[in-house]
N, C-alpha and C positions, 0 to 999 in steps of 0.2 A: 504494500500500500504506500504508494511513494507519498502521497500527501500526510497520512497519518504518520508515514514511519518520519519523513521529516520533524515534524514538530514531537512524534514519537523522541527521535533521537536528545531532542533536548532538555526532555526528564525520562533518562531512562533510570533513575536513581528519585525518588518521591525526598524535594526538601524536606525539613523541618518546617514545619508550622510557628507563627509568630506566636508568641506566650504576652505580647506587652500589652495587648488590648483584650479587656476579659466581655465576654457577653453575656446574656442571661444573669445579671448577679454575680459574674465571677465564676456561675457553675462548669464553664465552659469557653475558652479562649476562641475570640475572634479569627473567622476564616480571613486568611489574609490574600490578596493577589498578587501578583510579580506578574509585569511586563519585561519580556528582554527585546530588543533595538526597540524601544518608545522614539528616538529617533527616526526611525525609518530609514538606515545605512542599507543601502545598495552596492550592486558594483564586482567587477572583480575581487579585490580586498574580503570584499564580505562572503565572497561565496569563496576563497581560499581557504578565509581562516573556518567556518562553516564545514567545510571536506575534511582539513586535519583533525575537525572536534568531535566527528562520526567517525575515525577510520576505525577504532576499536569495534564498532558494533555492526557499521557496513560489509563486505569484501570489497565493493563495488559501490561508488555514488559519484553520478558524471550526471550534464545537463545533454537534452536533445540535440546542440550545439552548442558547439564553443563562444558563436558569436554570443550565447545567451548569456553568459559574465557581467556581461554589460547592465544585464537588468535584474539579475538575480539579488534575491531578499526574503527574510523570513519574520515574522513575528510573530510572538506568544503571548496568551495570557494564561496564567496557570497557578491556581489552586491548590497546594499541597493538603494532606492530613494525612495520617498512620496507616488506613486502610488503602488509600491511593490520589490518583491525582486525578483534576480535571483540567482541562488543556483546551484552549480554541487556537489551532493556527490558521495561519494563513501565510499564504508563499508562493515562489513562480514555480514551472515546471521543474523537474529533475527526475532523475531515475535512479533506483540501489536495488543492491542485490545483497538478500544473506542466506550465505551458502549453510549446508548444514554442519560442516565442523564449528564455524562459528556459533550457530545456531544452538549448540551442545553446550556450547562453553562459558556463555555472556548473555546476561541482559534479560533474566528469565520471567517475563514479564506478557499476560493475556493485554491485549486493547479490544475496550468499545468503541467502535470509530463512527463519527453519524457524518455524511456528506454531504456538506452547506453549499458549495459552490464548486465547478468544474468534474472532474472523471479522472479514473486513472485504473489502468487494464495489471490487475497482476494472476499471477501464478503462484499460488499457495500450495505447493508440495503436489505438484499437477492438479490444483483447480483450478481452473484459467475463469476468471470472472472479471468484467468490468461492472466496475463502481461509480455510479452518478449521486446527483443532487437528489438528495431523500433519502436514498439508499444507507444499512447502518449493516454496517459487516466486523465481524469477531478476526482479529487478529493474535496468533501464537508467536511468539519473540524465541519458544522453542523450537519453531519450527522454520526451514528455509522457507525465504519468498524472494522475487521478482518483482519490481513493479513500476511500472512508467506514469508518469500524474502530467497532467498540465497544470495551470496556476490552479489553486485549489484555498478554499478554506470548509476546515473542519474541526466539530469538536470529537476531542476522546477522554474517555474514560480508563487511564490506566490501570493497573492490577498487580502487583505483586503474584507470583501461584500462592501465595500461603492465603491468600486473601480471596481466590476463585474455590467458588463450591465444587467440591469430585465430583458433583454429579455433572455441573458441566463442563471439566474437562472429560469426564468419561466418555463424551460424547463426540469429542475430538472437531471440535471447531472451526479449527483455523481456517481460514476462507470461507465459513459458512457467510451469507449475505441475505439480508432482509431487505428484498426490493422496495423502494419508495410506491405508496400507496396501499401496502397492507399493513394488517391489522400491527403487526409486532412493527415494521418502521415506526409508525405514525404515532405509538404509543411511547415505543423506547425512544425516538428521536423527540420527542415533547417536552420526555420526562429529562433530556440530557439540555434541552434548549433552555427550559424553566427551572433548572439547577442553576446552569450557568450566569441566567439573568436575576436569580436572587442570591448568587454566591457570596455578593459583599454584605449582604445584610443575613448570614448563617454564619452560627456557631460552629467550633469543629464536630461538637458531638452532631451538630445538625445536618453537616454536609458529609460524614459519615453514613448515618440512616440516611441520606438521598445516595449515598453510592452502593450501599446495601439493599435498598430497594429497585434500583437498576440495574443492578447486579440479577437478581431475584427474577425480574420481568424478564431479561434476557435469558435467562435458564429456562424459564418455562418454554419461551418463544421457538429456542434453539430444540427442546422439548417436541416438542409439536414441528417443526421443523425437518428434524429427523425424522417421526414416524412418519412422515408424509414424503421423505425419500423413500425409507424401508418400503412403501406401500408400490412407490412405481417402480422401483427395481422389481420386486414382484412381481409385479405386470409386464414390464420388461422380460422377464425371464420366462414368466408363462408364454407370451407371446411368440419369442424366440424358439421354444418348445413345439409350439405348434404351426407354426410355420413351417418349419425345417419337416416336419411329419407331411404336411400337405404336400411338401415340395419330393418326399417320396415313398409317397400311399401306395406306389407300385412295387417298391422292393417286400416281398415278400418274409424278407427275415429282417425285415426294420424293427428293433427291438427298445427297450430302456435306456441300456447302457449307448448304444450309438446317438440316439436323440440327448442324452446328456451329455454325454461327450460334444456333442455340437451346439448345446445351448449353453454351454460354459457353466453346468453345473452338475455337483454329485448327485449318482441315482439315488441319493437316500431326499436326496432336495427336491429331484424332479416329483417321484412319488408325495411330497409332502406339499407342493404346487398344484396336484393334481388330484388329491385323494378326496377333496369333496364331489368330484364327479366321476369316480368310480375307481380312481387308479388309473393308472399309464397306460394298460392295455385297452380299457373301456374305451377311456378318450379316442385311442388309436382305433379300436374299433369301428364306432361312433362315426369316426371323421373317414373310415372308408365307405362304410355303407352309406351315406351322407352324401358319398360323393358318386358311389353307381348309380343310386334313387338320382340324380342331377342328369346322368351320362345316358341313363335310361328312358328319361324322360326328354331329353332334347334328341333322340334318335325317332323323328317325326316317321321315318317310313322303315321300320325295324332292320336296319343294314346291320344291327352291332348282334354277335353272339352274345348267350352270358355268359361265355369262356372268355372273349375278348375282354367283355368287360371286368368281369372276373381278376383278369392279369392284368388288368389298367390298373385295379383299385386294391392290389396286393392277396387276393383269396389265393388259397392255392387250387382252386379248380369252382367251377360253376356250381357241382353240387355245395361245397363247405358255404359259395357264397350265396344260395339260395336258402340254405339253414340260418345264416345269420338273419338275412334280410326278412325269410319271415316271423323269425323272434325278434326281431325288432318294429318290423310295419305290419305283424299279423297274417300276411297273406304271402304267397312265393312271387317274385318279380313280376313274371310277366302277369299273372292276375291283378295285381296291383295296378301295373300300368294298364289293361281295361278296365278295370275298375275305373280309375282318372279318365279314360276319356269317356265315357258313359256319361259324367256328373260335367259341370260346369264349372266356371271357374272361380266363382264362392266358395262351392264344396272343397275344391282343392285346395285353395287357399287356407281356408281352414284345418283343412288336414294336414296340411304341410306346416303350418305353425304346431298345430296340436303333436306334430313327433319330431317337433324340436327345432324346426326354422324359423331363423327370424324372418318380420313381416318385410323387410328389404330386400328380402330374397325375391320378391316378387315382380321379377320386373316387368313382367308384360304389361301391368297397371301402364307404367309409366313410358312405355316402348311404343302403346296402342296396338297392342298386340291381339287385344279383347276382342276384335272387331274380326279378324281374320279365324280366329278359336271359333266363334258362335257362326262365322260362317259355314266353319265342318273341317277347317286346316289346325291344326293343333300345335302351337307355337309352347314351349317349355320355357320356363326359366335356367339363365342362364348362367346365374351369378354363384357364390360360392355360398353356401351356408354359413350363418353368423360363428363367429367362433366364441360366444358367450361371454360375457362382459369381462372388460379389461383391470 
């Protein structure tokens, strides 16, 4: 996070807090603020002496260009207290990089970073995410990053780990990002804005309990965050599963183990991806006969054997695939398909939902296909059956 890790870099050590003005009665020392350049020092000079003040914590911290010296500047304002800091920078572009030996060894500190102005594209131990204005993304100081900013201002929330709850480091952060306009931005970017705008009139114990409870809200958020990754990787990986099956319903010895070997997961994964609908075979099953009922029904003037189709749809022979097909549609193929054309294309429609297609399956609806059927031409659907929710 080049904007963060900039004014990042300049408290990666939380001051001492002022003791000489007490607030509440005394119960509780005045939050104090610190500005560094309140002049507004610009310039080569400043972005020299800037680079030697990071090189402990950077590997790497260079600007887009050279000619950019010229305009380079950073300033801070920053709230120390024991549990951690609060920080608004603002600054021109630059770029750093922390490698992980350094990442090991220095600077062991989480940031909440909320994004007030500009963008800046990093790589957080291969999460590639850019970061805009609203946007509030979790930064690990344990962890390498990348990151290229343009002029940017930002407030952050730094952290100490003694001072981050396990549950959300357990959860392993770093570059996680709460995009501007949901619920967790709008909420934790509020709570980080309306800190900072009462920080001069909060006690340390007060600005404590305000980094404690943003602390809190971003756990939860990161919370629900995650379960809402776990949940599309899942989908992800069913999807991947059943794909790769459609793409070959004709190998006959298409099994578990090769569909998980190609969906990039253990057969003990895939079976547990799959076992509210019957297990791995079922599904497999299911999605051949699904798909001869399809092959069978767009065979308008019967050219196809059930042996052909049979070996399209992975059976090993027309009898095995007559036995599936009518323990699953009741009746053996070819009855089936008289059956269908007998009735109209309500009846069938409905049938064809009631043994498991979705209603998009139907495309003659939308084909105008209805006109040509009722005239005595029998037009099938041709689309793939639904593969059940994602």
């Amino acid at each position: 996070m080049a904007k963060s890790s900039t004014n990042d870099s300049q408290a990666v050590v939380p001051a001492e807090p002022s003791l000489t003005d007490k607030g509440d009665g005394g119960s509780s020392p005045k939050l104090q603020g610190l500005d560094s350049n309140p002049q507004g020092h610009f310039g080569p000079r400043f972005w020299h002496a800037f680079r030697d003040s990071v090189a402990h914590i950077y590997d790497t911290v260079s600007l887009p260009d050279p000619s950019e010296e010229a305009r380079f500047t950073l300033s801070t304002r920053t709230y120390a207290s024991p549990r951690g800091i609060l920080m608004r920078c603002e600054g021109t572009a630059f770029i750093m990089t922390r490698g992980p030996a350094l990442a090991a060894r220095s600077a062991d500190q989480l940031l909440i970073v909320l994004q007030l102005e500009g963008s800046v594209d990093t790589d957080s131990a291969g999460r590639c995410v850019r970061r805009e204005a609203g946007d509030v993304a979790i930064s690990d100081y344990a962890r390498p990053f990348h990151s290229v900013a343009t002029d940017y201002t930002i407030l952050i929330v730094h952290l100490t780990r003694e001072s981050v709850p396990a549950a959300l480091l357990a959860m392993e952060p770093h570059g996680l990002i709460f995009p501007r306009g949901s619920g967790a931005a709008r909420l934790i970017g509020a709570a980080m804005q309306e800190f900072y705008s009462q920080a001069d009139e909060l006690t340390v114990s007060e600005a404590e309990a305000a980094i404690e409870g943003i602390v809190a809200l971003t756990t939860a958020y990161a919370r629900i965050s995650r379960a809402g990754d776990e949940a599309d990787h899942v989908k992800s990986r069913r999807r991947a599963a059943l794909d790769y099956m459609d793409a070959h319903l004709g190998n006959a010895q298409l099994g578990p183990n090769e569909i998980a070997d190609a969906s990039n997961v253990s057969r003990a994964s895939l079976y547990r991806l799959l076992a509210a609908e019957g297990g791995i075979r079922a599904v497999l099953l299911k999605r051949r006969l699904d798909e001869a009922m399809l092959l069978l029904l767009a065979d308008n003037k019967d050219e196809r054997s059930l042996t052909d189709i049979a070996k399209c749809c992975g059976f090993g022979g027309a009898s095995q695939f007559s036995r599936a097909f009518r323990a699953r549609f009741g009746v053996p193929p070819r009855q089936y398909l008289a059956l269908v054309r007998k009735q109209n294309l309500d009846w069938h429609e409905a049938r064809l939902i009631a043994d498991g297609f979705d209603q998009d399956t139907m495309l003659w609806r939308q084909q105008g296909l209805s006109e040509s059927a009722a005239s005595g031409t029998w037009h099938a659907p041709v689309s793939k059956q639904s593969s059940g929710p994602d």
